[in-house]
N, C-alpha and C positions, 0 to 999 in steps of 0.2 A: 452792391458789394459782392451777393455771391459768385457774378463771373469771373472775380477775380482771385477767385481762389480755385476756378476750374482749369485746371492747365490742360487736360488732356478730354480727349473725347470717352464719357462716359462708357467701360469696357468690364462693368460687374454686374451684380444686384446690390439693390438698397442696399448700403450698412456696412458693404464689403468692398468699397472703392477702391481704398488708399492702398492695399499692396499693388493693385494692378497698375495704378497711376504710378507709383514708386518704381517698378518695373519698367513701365513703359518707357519713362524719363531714362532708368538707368541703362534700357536698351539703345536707346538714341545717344548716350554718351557714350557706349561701347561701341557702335558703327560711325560714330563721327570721328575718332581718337584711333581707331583699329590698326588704320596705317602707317602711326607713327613713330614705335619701336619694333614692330613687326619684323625688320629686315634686320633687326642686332642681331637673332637668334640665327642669321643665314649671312652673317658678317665673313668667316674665314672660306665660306663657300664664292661671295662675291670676289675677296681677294684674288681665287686663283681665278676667273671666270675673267675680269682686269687686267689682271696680273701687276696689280701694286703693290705699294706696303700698307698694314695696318693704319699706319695712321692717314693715309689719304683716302682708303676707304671709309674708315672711322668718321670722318669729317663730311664724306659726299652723303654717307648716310643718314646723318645728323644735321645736313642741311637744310631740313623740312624744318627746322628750329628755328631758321633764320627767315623761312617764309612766315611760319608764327610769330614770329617776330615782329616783324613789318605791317601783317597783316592786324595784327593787335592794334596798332596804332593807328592804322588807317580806318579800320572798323568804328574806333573810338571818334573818328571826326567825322565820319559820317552816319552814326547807328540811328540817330534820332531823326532820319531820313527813310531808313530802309525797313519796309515792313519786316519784325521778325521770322514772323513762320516761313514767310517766303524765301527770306534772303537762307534759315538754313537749308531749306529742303533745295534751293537752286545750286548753294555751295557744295550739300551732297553728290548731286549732278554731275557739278564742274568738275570734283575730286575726282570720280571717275575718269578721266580723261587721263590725264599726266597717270594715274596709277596703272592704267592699261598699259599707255607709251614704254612704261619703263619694260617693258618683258623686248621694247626693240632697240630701246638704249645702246647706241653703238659704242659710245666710250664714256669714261670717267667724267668729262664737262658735262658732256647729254644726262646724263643718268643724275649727277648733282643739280644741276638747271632744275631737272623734273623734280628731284626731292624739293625743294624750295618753293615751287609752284603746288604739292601740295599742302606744303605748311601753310602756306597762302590761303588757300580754301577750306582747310580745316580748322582753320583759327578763326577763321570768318564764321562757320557755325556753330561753332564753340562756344564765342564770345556772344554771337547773337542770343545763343540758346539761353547761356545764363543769364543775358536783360531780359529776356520771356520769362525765365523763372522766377526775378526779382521783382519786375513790378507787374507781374501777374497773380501773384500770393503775401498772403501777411507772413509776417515773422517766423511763426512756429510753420509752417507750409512750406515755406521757400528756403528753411533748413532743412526739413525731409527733403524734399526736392532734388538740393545740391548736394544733400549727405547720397542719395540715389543717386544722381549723375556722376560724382567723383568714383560712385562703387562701379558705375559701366566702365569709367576712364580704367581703372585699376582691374577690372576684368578682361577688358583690352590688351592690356599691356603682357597680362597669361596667355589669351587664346591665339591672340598676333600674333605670338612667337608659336605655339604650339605648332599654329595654321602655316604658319611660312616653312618652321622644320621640317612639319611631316611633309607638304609639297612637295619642298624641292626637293626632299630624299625619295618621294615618290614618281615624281614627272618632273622635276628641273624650276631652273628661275623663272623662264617666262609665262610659266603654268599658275607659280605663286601669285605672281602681279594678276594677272585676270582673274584669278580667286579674289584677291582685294579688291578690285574695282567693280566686285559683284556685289560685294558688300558693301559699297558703298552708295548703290543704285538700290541696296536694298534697304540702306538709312534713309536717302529718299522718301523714297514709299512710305516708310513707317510715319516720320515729319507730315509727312501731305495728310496720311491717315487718321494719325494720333493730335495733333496739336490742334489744336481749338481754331477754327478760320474764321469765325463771330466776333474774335474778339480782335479789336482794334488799338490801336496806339491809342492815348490819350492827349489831345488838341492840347496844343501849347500855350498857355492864356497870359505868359510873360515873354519878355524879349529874350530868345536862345544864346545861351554864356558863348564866346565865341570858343572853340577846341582850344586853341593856344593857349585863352585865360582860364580852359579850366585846368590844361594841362599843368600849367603856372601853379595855380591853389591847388593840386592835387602836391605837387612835388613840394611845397613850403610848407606841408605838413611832417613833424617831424616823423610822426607816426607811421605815414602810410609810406615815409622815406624809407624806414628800416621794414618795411614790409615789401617794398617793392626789392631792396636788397636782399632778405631775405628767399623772397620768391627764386632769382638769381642762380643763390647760391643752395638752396632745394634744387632745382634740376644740373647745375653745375655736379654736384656730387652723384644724383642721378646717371645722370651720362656716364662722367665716369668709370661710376663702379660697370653698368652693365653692359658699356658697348667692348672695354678694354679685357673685361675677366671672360669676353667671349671665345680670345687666342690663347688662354691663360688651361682655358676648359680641352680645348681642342688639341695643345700641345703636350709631352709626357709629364708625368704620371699621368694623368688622368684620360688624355686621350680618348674624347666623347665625339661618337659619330655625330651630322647634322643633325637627324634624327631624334638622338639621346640629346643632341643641346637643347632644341628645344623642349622637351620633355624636364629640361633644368629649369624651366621658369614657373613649374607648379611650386615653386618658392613665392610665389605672389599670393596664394592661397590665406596664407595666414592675413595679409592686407586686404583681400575680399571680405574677410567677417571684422576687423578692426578700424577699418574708417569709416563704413555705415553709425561706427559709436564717436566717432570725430565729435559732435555737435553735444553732445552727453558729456564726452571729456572734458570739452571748453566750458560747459556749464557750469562742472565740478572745480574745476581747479584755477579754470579761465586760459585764456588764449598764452598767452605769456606762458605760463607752465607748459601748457603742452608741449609750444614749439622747442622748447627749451629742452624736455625730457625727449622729444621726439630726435633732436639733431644730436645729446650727446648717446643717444640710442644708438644712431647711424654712425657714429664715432667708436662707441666699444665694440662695435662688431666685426668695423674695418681689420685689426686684426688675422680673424679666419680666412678672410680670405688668401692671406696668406700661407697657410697650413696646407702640403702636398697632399689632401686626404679630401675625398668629394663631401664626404658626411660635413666637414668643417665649413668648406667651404657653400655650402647649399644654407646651413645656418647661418652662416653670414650675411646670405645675398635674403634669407627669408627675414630679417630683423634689418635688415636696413630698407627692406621693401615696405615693410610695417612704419619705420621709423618717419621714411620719406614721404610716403601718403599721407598722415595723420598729420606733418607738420605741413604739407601743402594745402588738408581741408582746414585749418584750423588759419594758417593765412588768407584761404580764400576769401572765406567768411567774417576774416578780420576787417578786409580791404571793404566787403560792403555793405560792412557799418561804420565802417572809420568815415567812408567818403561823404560828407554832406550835402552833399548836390552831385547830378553829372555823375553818375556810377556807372556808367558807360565808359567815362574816359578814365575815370578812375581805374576799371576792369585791363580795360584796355592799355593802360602803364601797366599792369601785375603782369598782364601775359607778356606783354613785349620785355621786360624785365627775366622772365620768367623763363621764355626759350633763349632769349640772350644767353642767358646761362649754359643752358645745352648747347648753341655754338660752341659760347668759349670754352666748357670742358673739352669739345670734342676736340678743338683747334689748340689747344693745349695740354691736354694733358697727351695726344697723340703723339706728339715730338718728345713727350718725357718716355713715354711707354717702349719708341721705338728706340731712343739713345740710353736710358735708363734705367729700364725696364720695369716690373709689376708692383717692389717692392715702391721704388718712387715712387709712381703713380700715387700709390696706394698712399704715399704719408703727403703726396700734395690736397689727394683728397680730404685726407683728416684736417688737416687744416683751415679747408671751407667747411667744413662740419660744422667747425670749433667758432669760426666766427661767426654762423648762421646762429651758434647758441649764447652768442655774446648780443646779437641781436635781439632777441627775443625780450631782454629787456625792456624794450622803446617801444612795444605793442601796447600803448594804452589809446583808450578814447579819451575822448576830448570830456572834462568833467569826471572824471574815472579816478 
């Protein structure tokens, strides 16, 4: 029993483990996730570099969603196949490639292709990483673990952007993309280093549920139905708010160089010290609360951003960034323990669910933003807020 509470390669002394192991995990979910809001904060820089409108860009950028997407699902039919540690550290690898590519991207189809190809790869580590975490650790473990990992994701989503505005305000677009594809040769490394290579899958001593029928028993649950919708409509409002408020930032009043945009997402600051408490929140009040306080969170806040004033708008973007994490770790965690069997494919419907979402913000609210502009946007979003917290209701377990 005790290997299986060792996720990583022993990196302290006696007594003093668990931050570095906490660490370690949360760095491998910052260098797998890096590159995939990274390029919001250098959104009105790609426009002119195209020369599209917002929302086609909006949409090529966010098309890594729809590789996540895909890739969710596929991962889920085959995980119980693919050595973990291997398949992340190989999909680290792959991601470099298309994130290089994109600094020669000659046009809008090329440039979206590649985004897509790395949602693909990223969602394949992703997903792997967290069945490594699950049935490599008991309960209380594999909540630290994923409360870690979700803080790399949400530390990502700061320094991506910090890393892409200062870039390209420094040396241009194709300098950004090779920065990313270092990191992502350097999440490699860390996987190959850090994850345990002793430890092995566990021999299958019953006949393997086929994917279909688990994917069937996953979805006839009602539970992990409104969790999988749920999930959905978490990154639907995501999206929205942060790829659309990036022309909103750059236009008058406010008028912020690339530079100063990215320098706008130390708004995620506050959601680096509040989802680490994710797994403490659901203890206290339970899953249901949370997501429920966490969505109509991101609903009172929608508002500021409204407001021509940065200070208003910066509090908005920081409490909906708090709201949005905290009700994504508290569905994650929902999903696996809801799922009874097959939490691979379980996983693997959340995430496909999950960046579905981020598509369709991006593919829809895009066309409201450019014929309707901010204010719509803004109250279409409210409205997936509102039913992600109508949702929340239907989160129970089974016997619960």
């Amino acid at each position: 029993m005790t290997d299986t509470l060792q996720l990583v390669q022993p990196v302290a002394q006696p007594g003093r483990t668990a931050l570095p192991r906490a660490m370690v995990i949360g760095l491998i979910g910052f260098l797998t996730l890096v590159d995939l809001f990274a390029a919001q904060a250098i959104l009105p820089t790609l426009v002119d570099v195209y020369g599209v409108s917002p929302a086609a860009m909006g949409f090529a950028v966010n098309a890594s969603t729809f590789g996540m997407a895909a890739a969710g699902l596929l991962v889920s039919l085959i995980a119980r196949r693919i050595d973990r540690r291997r398949g992340v550290w190989l999909s680290l690898v792959l991601l470099a490639v298309p994130t290089a590519s994109l600094a020669f991207a000659p046009d809008l189809a090329v440039f979206t292709v590649l985004r897509s190809v790395q949602g693909v790869m990223m969602a394949a580590a992703f997903a792997l990483t967290m069945a490594y975490i699950a049935e490599r650790a008991g309960p209380d473990e594999a909540a630290a673990a994923l409360a870690a990992y979700v803080t790399g994701i949400v530390a990502s989503n700061l320094v991506g952007r910090l890393i892409s505005g200062a870039v390209v305000d420094l040396a241009g677009v194709a300098m950004t993309f090779w920065v990313f594809a270092g990191l992502n040769l350097a999440g490699a490394a860390l996987v190959a280093a850090s994850l345990r290579p002793s430890l092995r899958m566990a021999p299958i001593c019953r006949p393997m549920q086929p994917p279909l029928a688990a994917w069937a028993m996953h979805l006839g649950n009602p539970a992990l139905r409104a969790a999988f919708a749920i999930g959905f409509l978490i990154l639907f409002v995501f999206i929205g708010v942060f790829t659309y408020v990036n022309f909103e930032l750059t236009r008058t009043p406010l008028s912020l160089s690339p530079m100063h945009l990215g320098l706008v997402y130390l708004v995620f600051m506050p959601a680096l010290i509040t989802t680490p408490l994710a797994a403490g929140v659901v203890r206290r009040v339970g899953v249901r609360q949370t997501v429920l306080m966490s969505m109509l969170t991101c609903f009172g806040a929608l508002p500021l951003l409204l407001v021509p004033r940065l200070e208003a708008v910066l509090a908005g973007l920081a409490t909906i960034g708090v709201g949005a994490f905290l009700a994504q770790a508290a569905a994650t965690g929902f999903v696996s323990r809801a799922a009874a069997s097959n939490r691979a494919a379980a996983s693997g419907l959340y995430l496909a669910a999950y960046y579905l979402g981020g598509l369709v913000g991006a593919a829809v609210l895009g066309p409201v933003y450019d014929r309707l502009g901010w204010p719509s946007t803004v109250g279409a979003i409210g409205l997936a807020a509102l039913a992600a917290a109508c949702l929340a209701g239907r989160l129970r377990l089974v016997g619960a």
